[in-house]
Biopython code that builds the backbone (N, CA, C, O; Angstrom):
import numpy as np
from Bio.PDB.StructureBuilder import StructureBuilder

atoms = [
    (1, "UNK", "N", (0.842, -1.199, 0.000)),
    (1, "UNK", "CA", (0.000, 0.000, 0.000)),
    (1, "UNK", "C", (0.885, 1.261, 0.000)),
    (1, "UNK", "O", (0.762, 2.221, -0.760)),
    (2, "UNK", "N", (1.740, 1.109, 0.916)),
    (2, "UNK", "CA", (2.528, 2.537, 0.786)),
    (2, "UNK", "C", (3.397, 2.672, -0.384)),
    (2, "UNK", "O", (3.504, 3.851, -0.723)),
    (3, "UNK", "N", (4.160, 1.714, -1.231)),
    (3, "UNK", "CA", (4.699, 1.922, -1.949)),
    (3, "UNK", "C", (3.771, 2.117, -3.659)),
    (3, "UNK", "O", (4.153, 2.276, -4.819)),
    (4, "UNK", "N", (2.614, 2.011, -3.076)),
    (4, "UNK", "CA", (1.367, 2.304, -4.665)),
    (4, "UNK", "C", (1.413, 3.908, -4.134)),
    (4, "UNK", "O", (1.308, 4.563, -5.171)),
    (5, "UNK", "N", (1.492, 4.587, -3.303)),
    (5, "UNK", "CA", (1.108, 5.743, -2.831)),
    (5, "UNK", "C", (2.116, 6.796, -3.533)),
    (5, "UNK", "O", (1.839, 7.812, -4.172)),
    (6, "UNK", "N", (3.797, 6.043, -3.106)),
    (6, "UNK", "CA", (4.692, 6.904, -3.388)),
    (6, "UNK", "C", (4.693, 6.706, -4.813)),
    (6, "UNK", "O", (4.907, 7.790, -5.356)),
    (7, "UNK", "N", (4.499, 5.493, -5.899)),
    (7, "UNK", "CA", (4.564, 5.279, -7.103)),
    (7, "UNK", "C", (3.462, 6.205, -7.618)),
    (7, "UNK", "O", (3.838, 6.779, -8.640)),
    (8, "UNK", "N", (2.536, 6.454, -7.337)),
    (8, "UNK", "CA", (1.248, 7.406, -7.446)),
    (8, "UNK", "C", (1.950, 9.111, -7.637)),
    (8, "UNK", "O", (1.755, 9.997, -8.469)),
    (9, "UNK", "N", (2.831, 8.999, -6.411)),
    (9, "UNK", "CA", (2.792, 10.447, -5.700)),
    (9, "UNK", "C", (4.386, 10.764, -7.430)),
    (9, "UNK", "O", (4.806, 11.738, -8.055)),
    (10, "UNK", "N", (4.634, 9.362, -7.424)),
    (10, "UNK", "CA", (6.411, 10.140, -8.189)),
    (10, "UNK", "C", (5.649, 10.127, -9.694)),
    (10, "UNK", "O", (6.196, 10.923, -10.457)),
    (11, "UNK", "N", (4.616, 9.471, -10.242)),
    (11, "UNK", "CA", (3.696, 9.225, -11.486)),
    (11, "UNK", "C", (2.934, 10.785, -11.259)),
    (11, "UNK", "O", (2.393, 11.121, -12.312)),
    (12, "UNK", "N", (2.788, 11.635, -10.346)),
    (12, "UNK", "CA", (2.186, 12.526, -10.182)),
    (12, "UNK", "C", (2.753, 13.966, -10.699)),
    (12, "UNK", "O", (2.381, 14.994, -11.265)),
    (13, "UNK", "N", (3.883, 13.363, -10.135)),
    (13, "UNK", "CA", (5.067, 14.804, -10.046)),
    (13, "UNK", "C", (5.719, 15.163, -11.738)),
    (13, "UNK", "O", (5.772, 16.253, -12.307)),
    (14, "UNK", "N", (6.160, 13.802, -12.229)),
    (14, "UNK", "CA", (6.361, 13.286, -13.512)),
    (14, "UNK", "C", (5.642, 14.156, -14.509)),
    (14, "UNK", "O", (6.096, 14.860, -15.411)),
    (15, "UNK", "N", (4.371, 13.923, -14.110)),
    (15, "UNK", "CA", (3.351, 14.419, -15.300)),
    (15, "UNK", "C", (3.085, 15.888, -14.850)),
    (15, "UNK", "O", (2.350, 16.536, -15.595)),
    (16, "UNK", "N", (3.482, 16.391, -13.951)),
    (16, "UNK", "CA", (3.413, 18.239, -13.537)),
    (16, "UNK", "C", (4.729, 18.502, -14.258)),
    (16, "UNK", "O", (4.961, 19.547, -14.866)),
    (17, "UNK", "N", (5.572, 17.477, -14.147)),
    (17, "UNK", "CA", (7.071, 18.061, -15.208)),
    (17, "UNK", "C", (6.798, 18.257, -16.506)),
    (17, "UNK", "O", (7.384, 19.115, -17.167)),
    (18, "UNK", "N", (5.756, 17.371, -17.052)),
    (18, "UNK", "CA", (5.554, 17.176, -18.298)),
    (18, "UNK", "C", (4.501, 18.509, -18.776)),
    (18, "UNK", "O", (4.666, 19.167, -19.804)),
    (19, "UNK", "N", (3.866, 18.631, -18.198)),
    (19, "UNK", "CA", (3.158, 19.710, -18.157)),
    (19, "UNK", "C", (3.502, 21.214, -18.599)),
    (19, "UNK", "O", (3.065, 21.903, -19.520)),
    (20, "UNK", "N", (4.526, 21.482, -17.514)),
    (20, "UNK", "CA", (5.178, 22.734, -17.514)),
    (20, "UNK", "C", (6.557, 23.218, -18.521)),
    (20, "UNK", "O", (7.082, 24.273, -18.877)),
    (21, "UNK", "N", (6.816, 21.383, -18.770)),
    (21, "UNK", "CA", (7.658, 21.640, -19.913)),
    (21, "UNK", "C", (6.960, 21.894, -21.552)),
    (21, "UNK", "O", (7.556, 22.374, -22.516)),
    (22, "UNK", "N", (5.425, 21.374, -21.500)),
    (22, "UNK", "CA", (4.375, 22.155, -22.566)),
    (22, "UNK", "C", (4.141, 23.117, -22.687)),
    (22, "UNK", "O", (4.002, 23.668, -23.779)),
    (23, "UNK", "N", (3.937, 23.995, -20.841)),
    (23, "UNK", "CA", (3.356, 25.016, -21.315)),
    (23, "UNK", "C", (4.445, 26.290, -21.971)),
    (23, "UNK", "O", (4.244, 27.326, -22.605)),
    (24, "UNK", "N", (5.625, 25.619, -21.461)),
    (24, "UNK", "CA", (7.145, 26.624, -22.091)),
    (24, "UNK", "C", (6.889, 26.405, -23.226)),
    (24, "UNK", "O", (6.210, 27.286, -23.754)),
    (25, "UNK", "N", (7.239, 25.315, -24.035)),
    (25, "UNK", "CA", (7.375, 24.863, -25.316)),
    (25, "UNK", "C", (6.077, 26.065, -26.226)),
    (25, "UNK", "O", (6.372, 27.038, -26.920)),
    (26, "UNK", "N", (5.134, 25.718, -26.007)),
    (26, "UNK", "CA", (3.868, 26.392, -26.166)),
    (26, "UNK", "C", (4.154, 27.814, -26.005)),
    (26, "UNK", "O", (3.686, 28.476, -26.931)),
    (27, "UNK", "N", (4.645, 28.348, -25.307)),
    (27, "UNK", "CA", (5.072, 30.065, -25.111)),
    (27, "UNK", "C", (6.260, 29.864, -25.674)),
    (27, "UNK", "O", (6.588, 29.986, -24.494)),
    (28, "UNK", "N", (7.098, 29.706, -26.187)),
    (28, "UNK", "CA", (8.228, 30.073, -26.891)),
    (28, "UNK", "C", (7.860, 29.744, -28.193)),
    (28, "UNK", "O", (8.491, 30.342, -29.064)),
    (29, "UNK", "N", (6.970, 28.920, -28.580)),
    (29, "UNK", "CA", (6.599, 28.362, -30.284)),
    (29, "UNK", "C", (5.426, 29.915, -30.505)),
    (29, "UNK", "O", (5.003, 30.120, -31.642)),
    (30, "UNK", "N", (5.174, 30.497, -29.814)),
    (30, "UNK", "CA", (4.168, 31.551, -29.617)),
    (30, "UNK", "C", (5.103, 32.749, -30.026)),
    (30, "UNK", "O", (4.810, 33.349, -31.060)),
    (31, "UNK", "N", (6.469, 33.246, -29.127)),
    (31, "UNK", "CA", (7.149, 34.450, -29.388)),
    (31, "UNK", "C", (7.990, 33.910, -30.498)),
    (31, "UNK", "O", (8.770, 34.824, -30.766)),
    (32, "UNK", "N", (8.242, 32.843, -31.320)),
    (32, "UNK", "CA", (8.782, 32.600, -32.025)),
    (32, "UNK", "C", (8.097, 33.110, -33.642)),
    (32, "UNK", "O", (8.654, 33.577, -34.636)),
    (33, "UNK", "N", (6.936, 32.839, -33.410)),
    (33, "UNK", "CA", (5.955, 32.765, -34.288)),
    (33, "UNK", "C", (5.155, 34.558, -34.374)),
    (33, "UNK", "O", (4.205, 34.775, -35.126)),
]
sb = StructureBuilder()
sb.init_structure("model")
sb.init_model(0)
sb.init_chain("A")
sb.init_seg("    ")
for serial, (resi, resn, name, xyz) in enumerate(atoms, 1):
    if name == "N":
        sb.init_residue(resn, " ", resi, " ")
    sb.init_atom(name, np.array(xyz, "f"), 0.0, 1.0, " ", f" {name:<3s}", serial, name[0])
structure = sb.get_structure()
């Protein structure tokens, strides 16, 4: 149980990285353009 929590919690964090590395990508393809 605790280790579905932390696999949850690091699957969580992962995809906020992934995120914020879009929303850059997305604003620089913007001042590029």
């Amino acid at each position: 149980m605790k280790i579905n929590s932390v696999l949850l919690r690091f699957q969580e964090s992962k995809h906020k990285q992934v995120g914020d590395f879009y929303f850059y990508f997305r604003f620089f393809s913007m001042k590029i353009k």
